[in-house]
C-alpha positions, 0 to 999 in steps of 0.5 A: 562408859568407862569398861574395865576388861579382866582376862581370868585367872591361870587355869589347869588347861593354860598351863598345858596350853589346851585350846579350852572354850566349851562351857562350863570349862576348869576353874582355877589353879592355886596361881590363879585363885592368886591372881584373882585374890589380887584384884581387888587391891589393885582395883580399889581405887575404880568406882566400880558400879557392876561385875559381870563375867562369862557362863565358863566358871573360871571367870566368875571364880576370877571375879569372886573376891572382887565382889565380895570385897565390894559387895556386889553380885557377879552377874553373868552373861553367855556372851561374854564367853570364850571364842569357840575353838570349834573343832580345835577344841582341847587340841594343844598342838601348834597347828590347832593353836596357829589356825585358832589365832589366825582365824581371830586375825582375819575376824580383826582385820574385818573378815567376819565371815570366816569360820573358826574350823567346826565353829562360829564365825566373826559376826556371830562372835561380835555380836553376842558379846556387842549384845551384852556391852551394849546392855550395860550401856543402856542400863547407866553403867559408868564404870562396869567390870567385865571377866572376860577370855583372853581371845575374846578381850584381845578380838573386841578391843582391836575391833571395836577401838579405833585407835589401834589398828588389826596388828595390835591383837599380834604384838600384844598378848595378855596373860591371865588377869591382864587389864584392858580399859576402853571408854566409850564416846557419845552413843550417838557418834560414830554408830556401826554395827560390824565394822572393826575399829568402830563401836556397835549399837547403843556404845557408839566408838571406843577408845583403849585407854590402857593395856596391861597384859601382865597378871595383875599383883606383879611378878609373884603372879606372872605365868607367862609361857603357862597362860595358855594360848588364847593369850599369846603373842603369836606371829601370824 
């Protein structure tokens, strides 16, 4: 399986970098419904067969015209949702948003059982998103869609590809509507259910094939300094 990972677009709370992960969340600012209106141009050559997108309304606003333009449905799923800020939630402060980043680091480097503070912990937040890729493996999907968070795609693509390594998640932020592709080997290879750099269930291991971390329609687009924290480039 070819996975095509999309962080949503600009939202009111990443311009004011609030650390924004409860449900349902903002939808989009005029920048972002930009941001989403250019997806479907620049995906247009994928053989997109499924769009999925989190329970928090700005991706499924993100994935909008890119169904419509293909006419597909938006399927929407929990687990792809936003790492909890647990009790860092709307705190926009550099010390909420340093402890939020490194919290994910550790989760990365194979520390799952800390805890966001007044939140979940990294086998708890693998685990759900695992659940719904692994769904889309079982159901034969080649080339699915996934509207994801910035935290979230930056966590499970440096956990679970085995290509890079834990650094990856600090040297390479992805600004909203930024493109992450993995591939999937055979389901049979490599099978492990926590440990980072390694596939989980059904997805056996993964590769990232591509990282594009800026807003996808080029410089018009571009919000770096206003995509919030979840996409940053923080030195930990």
């Amino acid at each position: 399986m070819r996975l095509i990972l999309v962080r949503h677009g600009q939202t009111p709370s990443n311009e004011h970098h609030f650390l924004d992960t409860d449900v349902p969340g903002p939808g989009l600012t005029e920048l972002g419904l930009a941001q989403a209106a250019a997806l479907p141009e620049v995906l247009v050559h994928e053989p997109i067969d499924g769009i999925f997108a989190s329970n928090l309304v700005r991706t499924q606003f993100t994935a909008a015209p890119l169904a419509a333009a293909l006419g597909l449905p938006v399927s929407i799923r929990d687990g792809l949702r936003e790492i909890s800020a647990g009790s860092l939630e709307m705190r926009n402060d550099r010390d909420a948003i340093i402890a939020y980043l490194k919290t994910v680091y550790r989760w990365v480097k194979g520390d799952l059982g800390v805890h966001m503070p007044g939140g979940p912990d990294g086998h708890e937040t693998f685990a759900r998103f695992d659940s719904v890729i692994d769904e889309l493996h079982a159901a034969g999907l080649k080339n699915p869609v996934v509207v994801s968070h910035g935290a979230m795609i930056r966590a499970w693509c440096t956990a679970r590809a085995k290509n890079v390594e834990p650094d990856f998640i600090v040297e390479n932020a992805l600004s909203n509507t930024g493109v992450a592709v993995m591939e999937s080997a055979d389901a049979d290879a490599d099978a492990d259910v926590d440990g980072p750099g390694h596939g989980h269930g059904t997805q056996g291991s993964w590769n990232l094939l591509t990282w594009m971390g800026g807003a996808v329609g080029g410089r018009a687009l571009r919000d770096y300094g206003e995509d919030g924290p979840a996409g940053e480039d923080v030195k930990l």
